[in-house]
PDB file of N, CA, C and O in Angstrom:
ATOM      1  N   UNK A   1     181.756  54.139  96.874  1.00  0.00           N
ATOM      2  CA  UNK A   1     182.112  54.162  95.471  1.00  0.00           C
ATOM      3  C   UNK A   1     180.901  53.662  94.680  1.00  0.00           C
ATOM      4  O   UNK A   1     179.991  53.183  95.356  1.00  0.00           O
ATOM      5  N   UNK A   2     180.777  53.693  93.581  1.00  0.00           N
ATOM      6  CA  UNK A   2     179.908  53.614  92.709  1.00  0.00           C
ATOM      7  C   UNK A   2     180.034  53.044  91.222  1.00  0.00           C
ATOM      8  O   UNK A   2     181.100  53.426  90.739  1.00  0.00           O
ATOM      9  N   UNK A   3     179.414  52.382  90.480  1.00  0.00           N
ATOM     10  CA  UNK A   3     179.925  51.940  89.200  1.00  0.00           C
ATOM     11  C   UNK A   3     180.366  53.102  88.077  1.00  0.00           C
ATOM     12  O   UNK A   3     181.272  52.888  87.272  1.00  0.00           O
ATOM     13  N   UNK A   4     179.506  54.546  88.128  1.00  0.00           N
ATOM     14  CA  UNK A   4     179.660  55.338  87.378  1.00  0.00           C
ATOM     15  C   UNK A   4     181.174  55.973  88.095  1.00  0.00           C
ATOM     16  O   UNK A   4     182.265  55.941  87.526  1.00  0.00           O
ATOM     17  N   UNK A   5     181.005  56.336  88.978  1.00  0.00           N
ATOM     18  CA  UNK A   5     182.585  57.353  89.601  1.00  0.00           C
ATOM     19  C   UNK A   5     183.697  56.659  89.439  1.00  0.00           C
ATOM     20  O   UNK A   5     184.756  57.261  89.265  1.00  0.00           O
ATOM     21  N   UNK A   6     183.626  54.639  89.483  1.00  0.00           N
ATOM     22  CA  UNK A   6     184.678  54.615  89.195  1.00  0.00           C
ATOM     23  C   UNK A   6     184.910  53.680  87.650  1.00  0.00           C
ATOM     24  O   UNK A   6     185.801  52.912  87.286  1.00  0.00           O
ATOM     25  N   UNK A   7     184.132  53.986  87.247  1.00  0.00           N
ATOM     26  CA  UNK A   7     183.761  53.163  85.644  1.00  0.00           C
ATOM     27  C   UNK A   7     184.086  52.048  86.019  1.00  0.00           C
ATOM     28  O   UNK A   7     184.875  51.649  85.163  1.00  0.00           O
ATOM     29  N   UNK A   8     183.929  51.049  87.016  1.00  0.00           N
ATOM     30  CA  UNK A   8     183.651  49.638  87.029  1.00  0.00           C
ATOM     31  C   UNK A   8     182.781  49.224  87.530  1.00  0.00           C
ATOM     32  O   UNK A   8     182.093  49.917  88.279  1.00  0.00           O
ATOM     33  N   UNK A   9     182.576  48.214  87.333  1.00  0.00           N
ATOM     34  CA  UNK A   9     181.512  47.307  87.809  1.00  0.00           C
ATOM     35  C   UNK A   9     180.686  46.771  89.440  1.00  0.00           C
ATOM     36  O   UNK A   9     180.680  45.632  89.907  1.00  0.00           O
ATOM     37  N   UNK A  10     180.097  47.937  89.983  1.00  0.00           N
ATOM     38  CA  UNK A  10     179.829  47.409  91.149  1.00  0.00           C
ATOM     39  C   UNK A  10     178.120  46.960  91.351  1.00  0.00           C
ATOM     40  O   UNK A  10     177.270  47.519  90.658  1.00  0.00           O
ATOM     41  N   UNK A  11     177.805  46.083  92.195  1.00  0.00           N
ATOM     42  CA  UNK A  11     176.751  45.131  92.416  1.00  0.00           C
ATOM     43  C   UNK A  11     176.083  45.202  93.719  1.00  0.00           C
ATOM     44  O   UNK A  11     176.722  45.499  94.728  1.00  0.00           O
ATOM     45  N   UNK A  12     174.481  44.871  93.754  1.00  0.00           N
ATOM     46  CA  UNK A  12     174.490  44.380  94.871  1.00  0.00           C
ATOM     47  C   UNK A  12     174.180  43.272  95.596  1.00  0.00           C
ATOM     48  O   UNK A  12     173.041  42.877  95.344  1.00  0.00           O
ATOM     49  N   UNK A  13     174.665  42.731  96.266  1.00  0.00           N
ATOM     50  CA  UNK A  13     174.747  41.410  97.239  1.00  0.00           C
ATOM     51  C   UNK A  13     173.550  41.230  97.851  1.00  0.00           C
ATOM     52  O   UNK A  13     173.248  41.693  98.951  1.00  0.00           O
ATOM     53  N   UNK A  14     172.741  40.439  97.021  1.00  0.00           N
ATOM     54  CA  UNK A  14     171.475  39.946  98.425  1.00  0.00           C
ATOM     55  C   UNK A  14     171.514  38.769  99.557  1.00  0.00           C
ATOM     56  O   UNK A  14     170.865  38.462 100.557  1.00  0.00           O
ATOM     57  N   UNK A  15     172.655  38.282  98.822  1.00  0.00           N
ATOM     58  CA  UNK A  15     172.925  37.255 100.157  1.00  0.00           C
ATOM     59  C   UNK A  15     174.221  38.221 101.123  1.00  0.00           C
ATOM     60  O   UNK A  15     174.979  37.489 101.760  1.00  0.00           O
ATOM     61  N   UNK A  16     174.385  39.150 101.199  1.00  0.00           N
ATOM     62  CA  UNK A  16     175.448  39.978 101.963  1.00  0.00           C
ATOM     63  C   UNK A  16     174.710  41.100 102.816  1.00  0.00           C
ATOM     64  O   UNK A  16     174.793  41.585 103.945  1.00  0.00           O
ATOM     65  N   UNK A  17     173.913  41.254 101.620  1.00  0.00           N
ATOM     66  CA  UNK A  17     173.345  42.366 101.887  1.00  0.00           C
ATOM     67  C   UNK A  17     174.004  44.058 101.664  1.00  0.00           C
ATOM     68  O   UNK A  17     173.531  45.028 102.256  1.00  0.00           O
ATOM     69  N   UNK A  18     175.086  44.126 100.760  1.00  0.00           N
ATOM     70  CA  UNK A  18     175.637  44.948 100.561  1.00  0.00           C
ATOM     71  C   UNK A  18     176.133  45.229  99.323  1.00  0.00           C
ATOM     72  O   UNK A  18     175.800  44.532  98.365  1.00  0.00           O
ATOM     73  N   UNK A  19     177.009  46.305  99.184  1.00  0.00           N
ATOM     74  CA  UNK A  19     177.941  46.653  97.263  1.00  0.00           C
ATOM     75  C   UNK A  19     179.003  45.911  97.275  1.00  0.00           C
ATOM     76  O   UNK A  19     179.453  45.989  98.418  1.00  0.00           O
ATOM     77  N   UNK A  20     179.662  45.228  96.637  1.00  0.00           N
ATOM     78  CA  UNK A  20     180.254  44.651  96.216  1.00  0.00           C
ATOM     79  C   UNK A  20     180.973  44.616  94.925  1.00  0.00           C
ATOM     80  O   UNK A  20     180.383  44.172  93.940  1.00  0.00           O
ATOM     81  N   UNK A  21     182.358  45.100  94.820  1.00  0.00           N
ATOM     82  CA  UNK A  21     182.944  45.552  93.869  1.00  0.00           C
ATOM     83  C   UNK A  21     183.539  44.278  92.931  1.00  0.00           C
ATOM     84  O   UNK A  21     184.250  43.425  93.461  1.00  0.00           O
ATOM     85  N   UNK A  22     183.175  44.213  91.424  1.00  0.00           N
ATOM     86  CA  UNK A  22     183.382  42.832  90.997  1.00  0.00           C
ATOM     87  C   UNK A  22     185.024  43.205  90.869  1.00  0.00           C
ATOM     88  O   UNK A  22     185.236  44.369  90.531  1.00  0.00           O
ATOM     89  N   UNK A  23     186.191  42.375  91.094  1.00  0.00           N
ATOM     90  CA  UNK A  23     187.238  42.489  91.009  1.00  0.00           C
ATOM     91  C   UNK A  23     187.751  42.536  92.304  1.00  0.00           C
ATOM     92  O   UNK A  23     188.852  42.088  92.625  1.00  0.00           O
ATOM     93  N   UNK A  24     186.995  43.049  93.008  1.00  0.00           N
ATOM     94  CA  UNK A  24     188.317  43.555  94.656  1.00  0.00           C
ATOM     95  C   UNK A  24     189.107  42.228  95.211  1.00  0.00           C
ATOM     96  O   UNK A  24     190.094  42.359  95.934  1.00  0.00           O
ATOM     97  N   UNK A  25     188.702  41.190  94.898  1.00  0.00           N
ATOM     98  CA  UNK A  25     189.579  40.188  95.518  1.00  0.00           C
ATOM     99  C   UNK A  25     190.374  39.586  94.179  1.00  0.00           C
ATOM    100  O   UNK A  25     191.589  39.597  93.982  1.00  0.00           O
ATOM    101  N   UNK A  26     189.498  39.147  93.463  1.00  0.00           N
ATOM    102  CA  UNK A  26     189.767  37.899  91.954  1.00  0.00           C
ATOM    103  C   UNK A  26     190.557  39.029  91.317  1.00  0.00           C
ATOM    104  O   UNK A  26     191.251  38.471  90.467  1.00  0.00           O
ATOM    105  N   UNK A  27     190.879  40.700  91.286  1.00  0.00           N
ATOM    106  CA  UNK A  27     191.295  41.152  90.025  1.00  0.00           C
ATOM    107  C   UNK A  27     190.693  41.032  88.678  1.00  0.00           C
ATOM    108  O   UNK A  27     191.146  41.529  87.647  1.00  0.00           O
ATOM    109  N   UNK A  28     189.660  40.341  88.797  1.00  0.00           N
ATOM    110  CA  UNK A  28     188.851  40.353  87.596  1.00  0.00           C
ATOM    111  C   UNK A  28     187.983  40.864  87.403  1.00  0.00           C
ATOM    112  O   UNK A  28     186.980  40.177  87.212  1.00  0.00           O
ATOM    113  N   UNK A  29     187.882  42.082  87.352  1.00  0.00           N
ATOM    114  CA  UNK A  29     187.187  43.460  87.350  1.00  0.00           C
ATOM    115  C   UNK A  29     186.451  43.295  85.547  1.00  0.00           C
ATOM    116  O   UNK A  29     186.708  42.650  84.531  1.00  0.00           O
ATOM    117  N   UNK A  30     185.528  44.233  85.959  1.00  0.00           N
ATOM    118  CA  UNK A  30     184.991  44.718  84.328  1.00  0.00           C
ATOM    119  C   UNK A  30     184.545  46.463  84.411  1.00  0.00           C
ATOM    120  O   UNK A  30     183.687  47.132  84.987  1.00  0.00           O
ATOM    121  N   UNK A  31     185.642  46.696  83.507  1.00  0.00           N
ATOM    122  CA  UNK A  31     185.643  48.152  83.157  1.00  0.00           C
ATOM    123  C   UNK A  31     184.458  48.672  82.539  1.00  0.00           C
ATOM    124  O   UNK A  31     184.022  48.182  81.497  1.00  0.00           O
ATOM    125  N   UNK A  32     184.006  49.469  83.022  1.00  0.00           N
ATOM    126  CA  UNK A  32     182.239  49.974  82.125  1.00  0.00           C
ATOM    127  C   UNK A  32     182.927  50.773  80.603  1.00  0.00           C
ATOM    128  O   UNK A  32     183.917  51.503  80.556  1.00  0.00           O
ATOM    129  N   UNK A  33     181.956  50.308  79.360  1.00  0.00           N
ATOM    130  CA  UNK A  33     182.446  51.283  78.099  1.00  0.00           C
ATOM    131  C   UNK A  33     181.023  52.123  78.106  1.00  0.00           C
ATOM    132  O   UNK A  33     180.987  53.195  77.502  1.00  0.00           O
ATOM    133  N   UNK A  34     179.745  51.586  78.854  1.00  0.00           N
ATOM    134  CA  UNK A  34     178.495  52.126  78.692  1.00  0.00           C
ATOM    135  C   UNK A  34     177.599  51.831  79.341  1.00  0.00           C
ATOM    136  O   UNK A  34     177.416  50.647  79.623  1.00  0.00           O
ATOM    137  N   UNK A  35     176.615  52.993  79.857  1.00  0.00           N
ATOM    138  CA  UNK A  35     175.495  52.436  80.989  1.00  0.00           C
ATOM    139  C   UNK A  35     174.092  53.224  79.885  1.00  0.00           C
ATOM    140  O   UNK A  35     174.188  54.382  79.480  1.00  0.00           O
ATOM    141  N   UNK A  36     172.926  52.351  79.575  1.00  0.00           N
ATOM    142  CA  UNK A  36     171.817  52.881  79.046  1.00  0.00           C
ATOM    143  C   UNK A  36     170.963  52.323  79.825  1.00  0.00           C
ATOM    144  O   UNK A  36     171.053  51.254  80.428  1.00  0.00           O
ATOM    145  N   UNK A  37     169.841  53.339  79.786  1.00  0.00           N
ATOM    146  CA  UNK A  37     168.600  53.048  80.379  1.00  0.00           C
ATOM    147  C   UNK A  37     167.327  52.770  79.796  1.00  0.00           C
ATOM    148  O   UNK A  37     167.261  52.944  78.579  1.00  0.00           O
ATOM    149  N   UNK A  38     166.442  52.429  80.308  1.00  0.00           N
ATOM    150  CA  UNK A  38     165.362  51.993  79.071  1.00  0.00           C
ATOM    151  C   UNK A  38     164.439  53.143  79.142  1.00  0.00           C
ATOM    152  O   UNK A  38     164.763  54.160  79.754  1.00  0.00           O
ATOM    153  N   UNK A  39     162.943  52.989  78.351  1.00  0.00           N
ATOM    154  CA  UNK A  39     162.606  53.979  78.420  1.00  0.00           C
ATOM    155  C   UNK A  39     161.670  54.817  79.480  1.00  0.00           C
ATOM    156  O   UNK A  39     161.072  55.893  79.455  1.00  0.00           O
ATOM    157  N   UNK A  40     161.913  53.484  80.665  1.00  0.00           N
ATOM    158  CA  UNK A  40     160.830  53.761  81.441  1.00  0.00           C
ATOM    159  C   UNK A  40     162.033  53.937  82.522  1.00  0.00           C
ATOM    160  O   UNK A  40     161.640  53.500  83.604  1.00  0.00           O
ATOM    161  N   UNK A  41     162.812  54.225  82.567  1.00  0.00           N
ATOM    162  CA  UNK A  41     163.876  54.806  83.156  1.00  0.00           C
ATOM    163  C   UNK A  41     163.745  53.584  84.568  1.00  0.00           C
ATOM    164  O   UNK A  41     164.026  53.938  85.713  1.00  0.00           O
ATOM    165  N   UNK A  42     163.304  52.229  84.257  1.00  0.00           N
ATOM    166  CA  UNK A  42     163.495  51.232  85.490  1.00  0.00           C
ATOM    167  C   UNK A  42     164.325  49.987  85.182  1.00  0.00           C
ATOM    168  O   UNK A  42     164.238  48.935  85.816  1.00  0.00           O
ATOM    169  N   UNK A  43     165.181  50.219  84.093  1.00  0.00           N
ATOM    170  CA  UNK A  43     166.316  48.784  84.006  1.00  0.00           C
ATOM    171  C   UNK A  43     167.655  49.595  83.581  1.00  0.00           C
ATOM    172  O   UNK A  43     167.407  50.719  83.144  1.00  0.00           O
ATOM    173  N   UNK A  44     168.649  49.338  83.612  1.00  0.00           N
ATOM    174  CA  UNK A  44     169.835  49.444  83.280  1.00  0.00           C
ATOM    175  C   UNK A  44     170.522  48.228  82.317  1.00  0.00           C
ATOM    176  O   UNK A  44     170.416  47.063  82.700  1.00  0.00           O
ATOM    177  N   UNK A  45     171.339  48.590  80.860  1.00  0.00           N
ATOM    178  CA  UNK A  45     172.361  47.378  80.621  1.00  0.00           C
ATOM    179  C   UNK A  45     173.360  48.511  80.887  1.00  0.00           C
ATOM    180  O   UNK A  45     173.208  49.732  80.920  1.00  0.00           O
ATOM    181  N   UNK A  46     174.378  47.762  81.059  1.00  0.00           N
ATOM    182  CA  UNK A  46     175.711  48.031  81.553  1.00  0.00           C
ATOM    183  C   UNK A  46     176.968  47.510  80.423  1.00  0.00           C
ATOM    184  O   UNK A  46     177.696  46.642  80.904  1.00  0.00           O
ATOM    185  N   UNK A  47     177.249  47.864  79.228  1.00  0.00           N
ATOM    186  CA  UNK A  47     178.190  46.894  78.766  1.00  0.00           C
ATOM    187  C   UNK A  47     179.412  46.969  79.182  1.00  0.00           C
ATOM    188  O   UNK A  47     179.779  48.142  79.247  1.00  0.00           O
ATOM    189  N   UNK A  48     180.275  46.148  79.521  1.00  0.00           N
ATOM    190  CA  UNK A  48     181.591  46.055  80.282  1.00  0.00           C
ATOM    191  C   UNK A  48     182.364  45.670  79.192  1.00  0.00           C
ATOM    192  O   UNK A  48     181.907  45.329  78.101  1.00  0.00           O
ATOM    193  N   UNK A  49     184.038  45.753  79.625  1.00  0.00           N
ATOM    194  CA  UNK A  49     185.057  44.574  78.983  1.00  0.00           C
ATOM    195  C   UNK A  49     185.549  44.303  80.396  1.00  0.00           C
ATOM    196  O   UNK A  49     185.572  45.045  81.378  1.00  0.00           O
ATOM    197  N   UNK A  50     186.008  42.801  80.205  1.00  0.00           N
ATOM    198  CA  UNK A  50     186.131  42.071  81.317  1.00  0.00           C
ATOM    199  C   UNK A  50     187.775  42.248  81.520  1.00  0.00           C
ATOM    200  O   UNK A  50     188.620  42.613  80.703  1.00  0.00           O
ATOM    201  N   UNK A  51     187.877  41.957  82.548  1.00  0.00           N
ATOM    202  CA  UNK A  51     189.660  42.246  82.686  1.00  0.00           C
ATOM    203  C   UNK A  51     189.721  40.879  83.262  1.00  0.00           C
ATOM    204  O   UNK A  51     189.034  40.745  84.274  1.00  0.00           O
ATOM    205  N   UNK A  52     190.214  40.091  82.963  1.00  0.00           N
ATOM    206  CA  UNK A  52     190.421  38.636  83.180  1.00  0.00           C
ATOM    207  C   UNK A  52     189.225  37.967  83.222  1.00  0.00           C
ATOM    208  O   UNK A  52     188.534  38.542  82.381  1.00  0.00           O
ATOM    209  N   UNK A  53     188.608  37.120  83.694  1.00  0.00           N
ATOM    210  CA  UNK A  53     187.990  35.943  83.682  1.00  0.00           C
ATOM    211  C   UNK A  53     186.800  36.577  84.599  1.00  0.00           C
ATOM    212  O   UNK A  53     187.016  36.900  85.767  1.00  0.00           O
ATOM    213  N   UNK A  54     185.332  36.750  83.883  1.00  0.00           N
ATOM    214  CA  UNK A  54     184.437  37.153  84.949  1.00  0.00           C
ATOM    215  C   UNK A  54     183.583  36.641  85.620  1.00  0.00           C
ATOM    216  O   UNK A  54     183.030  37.160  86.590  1.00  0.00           O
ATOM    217  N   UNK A  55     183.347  35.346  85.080  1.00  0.00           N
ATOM    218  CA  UNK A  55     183.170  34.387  86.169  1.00  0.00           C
ATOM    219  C   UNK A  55     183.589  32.957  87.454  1.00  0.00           C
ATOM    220  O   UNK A  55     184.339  31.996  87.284  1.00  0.00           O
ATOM    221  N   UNK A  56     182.885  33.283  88.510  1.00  0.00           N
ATOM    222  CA  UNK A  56     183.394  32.459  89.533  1.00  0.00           C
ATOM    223  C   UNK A  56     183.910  31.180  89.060  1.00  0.00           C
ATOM    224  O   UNK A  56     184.777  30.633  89.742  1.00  0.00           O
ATOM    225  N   UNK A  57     183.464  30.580  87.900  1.00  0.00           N
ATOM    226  CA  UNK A  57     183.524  29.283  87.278  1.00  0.00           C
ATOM    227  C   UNK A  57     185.211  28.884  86.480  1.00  0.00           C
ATOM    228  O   UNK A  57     185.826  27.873  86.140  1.00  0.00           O
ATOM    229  N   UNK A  58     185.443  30.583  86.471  1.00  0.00           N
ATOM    230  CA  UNK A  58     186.661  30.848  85.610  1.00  0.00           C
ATOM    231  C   UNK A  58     186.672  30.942  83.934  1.00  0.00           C
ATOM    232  O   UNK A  58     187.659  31.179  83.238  1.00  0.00           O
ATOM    233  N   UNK A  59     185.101  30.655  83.412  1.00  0.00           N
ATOM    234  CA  UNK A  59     184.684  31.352  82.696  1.00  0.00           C
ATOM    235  C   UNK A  59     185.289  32.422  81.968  1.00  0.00           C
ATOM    236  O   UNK A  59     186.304  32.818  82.542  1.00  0.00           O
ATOM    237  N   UNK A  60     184.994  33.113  80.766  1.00  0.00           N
ATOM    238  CA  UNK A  60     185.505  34.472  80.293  1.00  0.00           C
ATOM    239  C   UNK A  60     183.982  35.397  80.658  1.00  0.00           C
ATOM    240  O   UNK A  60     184.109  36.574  80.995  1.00  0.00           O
ATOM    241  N   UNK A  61     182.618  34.798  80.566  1.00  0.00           N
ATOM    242  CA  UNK A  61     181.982  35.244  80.941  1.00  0.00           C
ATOM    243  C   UNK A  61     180.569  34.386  81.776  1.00  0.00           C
ATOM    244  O   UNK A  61     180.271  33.202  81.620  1.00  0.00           O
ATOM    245  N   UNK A  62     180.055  35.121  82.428  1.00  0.00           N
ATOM    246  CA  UNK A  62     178.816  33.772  83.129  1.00  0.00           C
ATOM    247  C   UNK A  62     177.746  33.506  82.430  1.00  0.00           C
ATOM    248  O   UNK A  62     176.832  32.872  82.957  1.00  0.00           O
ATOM    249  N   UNK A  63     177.666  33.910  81.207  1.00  0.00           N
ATOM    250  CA  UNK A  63     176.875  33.390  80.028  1.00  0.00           C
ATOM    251  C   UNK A  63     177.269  32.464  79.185  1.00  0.00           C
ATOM    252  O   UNK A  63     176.520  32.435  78.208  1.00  0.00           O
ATOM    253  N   UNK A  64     178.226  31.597  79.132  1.00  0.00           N
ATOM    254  CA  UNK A  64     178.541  30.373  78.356  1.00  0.00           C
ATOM    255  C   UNK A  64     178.033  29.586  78.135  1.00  0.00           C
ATOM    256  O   UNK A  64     178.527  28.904  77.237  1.00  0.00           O
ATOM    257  N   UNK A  65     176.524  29.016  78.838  1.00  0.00           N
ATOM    258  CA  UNK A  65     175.642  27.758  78.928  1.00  0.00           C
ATOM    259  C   UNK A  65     174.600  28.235  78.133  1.00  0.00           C
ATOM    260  O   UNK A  65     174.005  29.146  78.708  1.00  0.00           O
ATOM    261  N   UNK A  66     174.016  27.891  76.701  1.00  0.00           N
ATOM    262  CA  UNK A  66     173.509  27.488  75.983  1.00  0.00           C
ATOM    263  C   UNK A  66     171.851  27.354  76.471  1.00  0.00           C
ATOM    264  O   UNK A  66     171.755  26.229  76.961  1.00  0.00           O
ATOM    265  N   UNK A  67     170.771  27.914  76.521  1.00  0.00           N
ATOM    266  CA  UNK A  67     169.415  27.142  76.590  1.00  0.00           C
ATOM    267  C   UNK A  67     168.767  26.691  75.703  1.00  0.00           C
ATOM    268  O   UNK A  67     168.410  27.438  74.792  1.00  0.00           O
ATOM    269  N   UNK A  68     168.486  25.584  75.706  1.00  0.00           N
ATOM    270  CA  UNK A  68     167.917  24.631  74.243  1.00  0.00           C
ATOM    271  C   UNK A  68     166.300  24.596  74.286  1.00  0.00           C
ATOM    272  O   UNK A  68     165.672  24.011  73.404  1.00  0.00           O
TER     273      UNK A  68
END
């Protein structure tokens, strides 16, 4: 499976070493609304909506911490 085929959010694991679907255990999946590329066609953003809580922390998202 894939993030585009199934419009969610999948990753890959360097400590696994594999794809990893965000949601398959927690249910807290993030549905894709959009995938753009830049212009050098070597980064991806991905914007999601989160379906419950998307981070491990329990978080709404894993960007909550502030850099000063």
């Amino acid at each position: 499976m894939s993030t585009r085929a199934s419009a969610e959010a999948w990753f890959w694991s360097r400590s696994r070493q594999e794809l990893w679907h965000k949601g398959a255990t927690s249910g807290n999946a993030l549905t894709v609304e959009s995938i753009h590329i830049d212009c050098d066609a070597d980064a991806l953003v991905v914007k999601v909506r989160p379906v419950g809580r998307a981070c491990h922390t329990g978080e709404r998202t894993c960007f909550y911490r502030r850099l000063d």
